[in-house]
TIBA-55662 format. One line per 2 residues: their letters; for each residue x, y, z of C-alpha. Coordinates in Angstrom, 2 decimals. Each point is the difference from the previous one (the first is absolute). Layout:
BEGIN
a) X/Y/Z ~ ...
***
This chain:
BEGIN
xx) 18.65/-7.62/12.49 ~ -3.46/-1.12/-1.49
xx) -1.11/-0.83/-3.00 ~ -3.00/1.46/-1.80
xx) -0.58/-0.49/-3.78 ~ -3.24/0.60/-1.96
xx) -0.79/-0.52/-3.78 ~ -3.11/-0.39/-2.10
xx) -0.67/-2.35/-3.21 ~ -2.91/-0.14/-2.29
xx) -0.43/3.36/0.09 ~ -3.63/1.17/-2.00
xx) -2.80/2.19/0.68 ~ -3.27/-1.40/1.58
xx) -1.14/-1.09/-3.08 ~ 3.15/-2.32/-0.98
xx) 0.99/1.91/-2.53 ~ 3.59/1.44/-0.71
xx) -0.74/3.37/-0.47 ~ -3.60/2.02/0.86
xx) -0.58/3.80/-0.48 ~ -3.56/-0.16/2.48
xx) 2.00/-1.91/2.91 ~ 2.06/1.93/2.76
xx) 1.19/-2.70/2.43 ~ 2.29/-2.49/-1.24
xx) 0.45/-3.54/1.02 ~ 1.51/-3.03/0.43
xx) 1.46/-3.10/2.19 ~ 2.18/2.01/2.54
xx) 2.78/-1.96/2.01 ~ 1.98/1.00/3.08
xx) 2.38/-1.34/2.18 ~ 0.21/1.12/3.61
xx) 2.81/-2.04/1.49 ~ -0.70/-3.13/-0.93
xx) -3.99/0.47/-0.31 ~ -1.46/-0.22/-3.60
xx) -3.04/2.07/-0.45 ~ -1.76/-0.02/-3.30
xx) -3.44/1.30/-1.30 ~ -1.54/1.32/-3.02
xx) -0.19/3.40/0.91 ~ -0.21/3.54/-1.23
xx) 3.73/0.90/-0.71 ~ -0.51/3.78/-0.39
xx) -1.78/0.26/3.50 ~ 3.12/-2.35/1.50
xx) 2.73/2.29/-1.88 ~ -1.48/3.02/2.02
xx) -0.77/-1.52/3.05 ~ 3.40/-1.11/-0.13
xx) 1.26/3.94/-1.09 ~ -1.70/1.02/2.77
xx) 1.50/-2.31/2.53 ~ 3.63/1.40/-0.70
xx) -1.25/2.84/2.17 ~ -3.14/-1.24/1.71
xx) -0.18/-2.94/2.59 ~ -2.94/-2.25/-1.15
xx) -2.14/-1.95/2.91 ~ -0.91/-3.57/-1.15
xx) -3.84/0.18/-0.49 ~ -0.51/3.47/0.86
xx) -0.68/1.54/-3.50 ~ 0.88/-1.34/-3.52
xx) 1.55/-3.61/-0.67 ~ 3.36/0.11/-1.35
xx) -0.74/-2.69/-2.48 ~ -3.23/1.24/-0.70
xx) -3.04/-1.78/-1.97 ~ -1.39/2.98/-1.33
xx) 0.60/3.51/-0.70 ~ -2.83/0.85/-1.78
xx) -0.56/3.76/1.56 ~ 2.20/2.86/0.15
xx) -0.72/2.96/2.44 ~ 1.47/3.26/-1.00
xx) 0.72/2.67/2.65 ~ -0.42/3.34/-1.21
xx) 3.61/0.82/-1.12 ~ -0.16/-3.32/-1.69
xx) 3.48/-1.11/1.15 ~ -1.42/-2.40/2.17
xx) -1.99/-2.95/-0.59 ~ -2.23/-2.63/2.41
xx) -0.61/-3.01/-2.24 ~ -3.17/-2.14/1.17
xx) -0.18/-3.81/-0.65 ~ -1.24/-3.45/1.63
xx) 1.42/-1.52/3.34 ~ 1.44/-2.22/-2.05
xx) 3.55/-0.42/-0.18 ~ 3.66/-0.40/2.15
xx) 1.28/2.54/2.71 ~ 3.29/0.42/2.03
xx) 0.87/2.86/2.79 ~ 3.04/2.29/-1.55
xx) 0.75/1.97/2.81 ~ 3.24/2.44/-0.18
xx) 3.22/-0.80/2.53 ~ 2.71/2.41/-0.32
xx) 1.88/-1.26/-3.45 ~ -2.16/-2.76/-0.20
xx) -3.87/-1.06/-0.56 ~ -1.42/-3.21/1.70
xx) -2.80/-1.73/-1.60 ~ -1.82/-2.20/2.05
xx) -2.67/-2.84/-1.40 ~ -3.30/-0.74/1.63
xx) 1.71/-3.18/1.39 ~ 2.21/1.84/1.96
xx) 3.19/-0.22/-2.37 ~ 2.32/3.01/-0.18
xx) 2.76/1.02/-2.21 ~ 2.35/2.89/0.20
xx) 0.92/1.65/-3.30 ~ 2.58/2.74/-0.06
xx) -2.34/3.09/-1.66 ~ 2.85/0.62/-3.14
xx) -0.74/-3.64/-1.29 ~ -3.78/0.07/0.93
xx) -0.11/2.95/-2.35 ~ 1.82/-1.02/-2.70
xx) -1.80/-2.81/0.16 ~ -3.57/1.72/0.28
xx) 1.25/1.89/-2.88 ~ 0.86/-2.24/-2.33
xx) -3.69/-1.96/0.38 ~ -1.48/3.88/-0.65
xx) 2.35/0.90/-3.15 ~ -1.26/-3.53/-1.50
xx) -3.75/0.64/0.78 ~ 0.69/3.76/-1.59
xx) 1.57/-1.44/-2.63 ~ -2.65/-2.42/-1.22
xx) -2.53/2.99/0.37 ~ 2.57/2.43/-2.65
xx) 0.11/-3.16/-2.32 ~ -3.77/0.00/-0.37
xx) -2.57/2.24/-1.68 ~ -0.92/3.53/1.63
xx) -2.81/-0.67/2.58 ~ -3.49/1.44/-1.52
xx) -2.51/1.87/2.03 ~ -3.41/0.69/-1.01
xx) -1.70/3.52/1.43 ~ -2.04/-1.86/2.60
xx) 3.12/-1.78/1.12 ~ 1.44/3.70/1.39
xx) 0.24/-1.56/3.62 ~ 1.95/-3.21/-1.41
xx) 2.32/2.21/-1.91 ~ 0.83/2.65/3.42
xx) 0.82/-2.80/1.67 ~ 1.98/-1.64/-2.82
xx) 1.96/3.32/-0.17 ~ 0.27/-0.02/3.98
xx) 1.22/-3.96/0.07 ~ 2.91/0.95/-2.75
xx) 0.82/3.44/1.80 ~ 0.06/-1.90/3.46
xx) 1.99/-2.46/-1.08 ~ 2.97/1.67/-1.95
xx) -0.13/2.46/3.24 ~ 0.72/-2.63/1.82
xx) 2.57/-1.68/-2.42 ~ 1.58/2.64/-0.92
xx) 2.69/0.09/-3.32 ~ 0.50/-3.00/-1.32
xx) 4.02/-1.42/-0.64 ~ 0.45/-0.13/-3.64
***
């Protein structure tokens, strides 16, 4: 079977800092390995963790919406139950197909490259790359909205409800 591994360093908020009560999106230098392709970018980890989430039971079209490895992040779009979340960025960034086959997903590259992953270790993998991005987010201060941020903070709730929806319980 294929091989698909993806891991972030130099995680910090936009500003460089280690810790930021005003900033939502966190970031970093994200890696993955699809077969034996390297793809690497500074990119917004939190958008990649739930892009990624969402792929477990989504197929994803290269190019079609959001980047997998994407630039930016820098808006989040509530829907009105706020358990969902469209985050808005740059078309900056790195994208790969993850389309669903039986046990297995295939992600494709723009170049054509394609790599079959049985789904079980796609998810633990996908899963440990979200518990790590959550993880830096719990070790940090409480994010801080001010009254005339109310749309940044409904679709801060929405991101976090979204995404343990889609996560579901974590293994202790």
């Amino acid at each position: 079977m294929g091989k698909f591994k993806i891991d972030a360093i130099d995680l910090h908020w936009i500003d460089g800092t280690q810790d930021d009560p005003s900033d939502y999106c966190l970031h970093g230098h994200a890696i993955a390995y699809i077969g034996d392709q390297k793809l690497e970018c500074d990119a917004t980890l939190s958008a990649t963790a739930l892009y990624l989430l969402k792929t477990l039971t989504e197929d994803h079209v290269i190019y079609e919406d959001n980047q997998m490895l994407p630039c930016c992040g820098f808006i989040y779009i509530p829907n009105e139950n706020l358990d969902n979340v469209e985050i808005m960025g740059c078309a900056n960034g790195i994208d790969w197909t993850v389309r669903h086959d039986g046990d297995c997903v295939v992600l494709e590259l723009d170049d054509g490259t394609t790599e079959r992953v049985l789904l079980d270790a796609y998810r633990e993998e996908v899963f440990r790359f979200a518990d790590k991005i959550e993880d830096y987010y719990q070790a940090c201060t409480p994010k801080e909205f001010s009254e005339e941020e109310e749309p940044a903070r409904e679709g801060y709730v929405a991101f976090w409800n979204e995404w343990h929806r889609r996560r579901g319980e974590r293994k202790k």
